[in-house]
N, C-alpha and C positions, 0 to 999 in steps of 0.2 A: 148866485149861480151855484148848484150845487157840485158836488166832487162827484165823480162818475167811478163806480166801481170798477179796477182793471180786472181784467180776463187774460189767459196765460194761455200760450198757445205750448202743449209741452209734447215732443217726441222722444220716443223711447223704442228699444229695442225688445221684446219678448217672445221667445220662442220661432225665430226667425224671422218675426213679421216685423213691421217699422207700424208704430203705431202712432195716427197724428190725434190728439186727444186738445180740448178746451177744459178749461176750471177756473174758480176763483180763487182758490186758496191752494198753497205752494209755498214748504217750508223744510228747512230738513227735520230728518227724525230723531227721537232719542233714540231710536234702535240705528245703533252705529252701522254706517254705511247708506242708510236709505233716503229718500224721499218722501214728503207726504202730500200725496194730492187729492183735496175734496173740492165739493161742489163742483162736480162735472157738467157741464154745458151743452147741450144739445139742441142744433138748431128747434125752432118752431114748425110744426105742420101748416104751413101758411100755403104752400106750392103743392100744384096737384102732381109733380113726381118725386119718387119718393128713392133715394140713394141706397140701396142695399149695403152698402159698406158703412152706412151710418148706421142702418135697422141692425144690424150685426151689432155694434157697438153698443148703442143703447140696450140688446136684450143683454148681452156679455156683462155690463155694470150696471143691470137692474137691481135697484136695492143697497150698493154699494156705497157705504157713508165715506168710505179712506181707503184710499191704494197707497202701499208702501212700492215705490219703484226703487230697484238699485242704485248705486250713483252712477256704477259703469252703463247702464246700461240707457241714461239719458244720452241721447244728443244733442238737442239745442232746448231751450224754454226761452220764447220769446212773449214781452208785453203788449196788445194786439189792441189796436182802438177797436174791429168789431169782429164778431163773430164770423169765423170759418167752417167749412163742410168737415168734420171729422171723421177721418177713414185709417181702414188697413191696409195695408200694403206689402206684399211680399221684398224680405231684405235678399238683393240677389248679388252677394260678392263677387266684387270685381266687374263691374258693369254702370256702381252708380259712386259717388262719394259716402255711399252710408257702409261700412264696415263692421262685422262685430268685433266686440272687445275682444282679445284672446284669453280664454280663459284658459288655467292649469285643468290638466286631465283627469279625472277621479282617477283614484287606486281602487284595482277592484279585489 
């Protein structure tokens, strides 16, 4: 029997949005503070309709070997036996349990 590759089910915060993203690989970085996540996952064209919140996705990390994510800015990474629909989602504070980090204010 052989060992089955895991797949990571990782959410993240960026630019307002809540981002639900799949990949195989997930580690932290030598660039202090971040995340790496490659081999992004994208369902199959197997079904005749088609998720615009995934086609967004897929053109967004078209070409993309490595995202460096914040640490603040993950929320969960979970190990998922199969693949999920990945979308974006507006983060709407104070209405769901997804929060942004607080971040310090630039000086301008």
């Amino acid at each position: 029997m052989s060992k089955r590759e895991p797949i990571y089910k990782v959410i993240f915060l960026n630019q307002g949005q809540v981002f639900e993203m799949y990949a195989k690989q997930i580690y932290q970085s030598d660039l202090w503070g971040f995340l790496e996540v490659e081999e992004f996952v994208f369902g199959e064209r197997t079904q005749v309709v088609v998720d615009p919140s995934e086609e967004k996705l897929k053109a967004q990390f078209e070409g993309v070997v490595r995202s460096f994510v914040p640490m603040h800015a993950i929320v969960r990474i979970d190990e998922v036996e199969r693949l999920g629909t990945p979308k974006i989602s507006e983060a709407r504070p104070g209405t769901g349990n997804v929060m942004p980090f607080p971040m310090p204010m630039p000086d301008k």
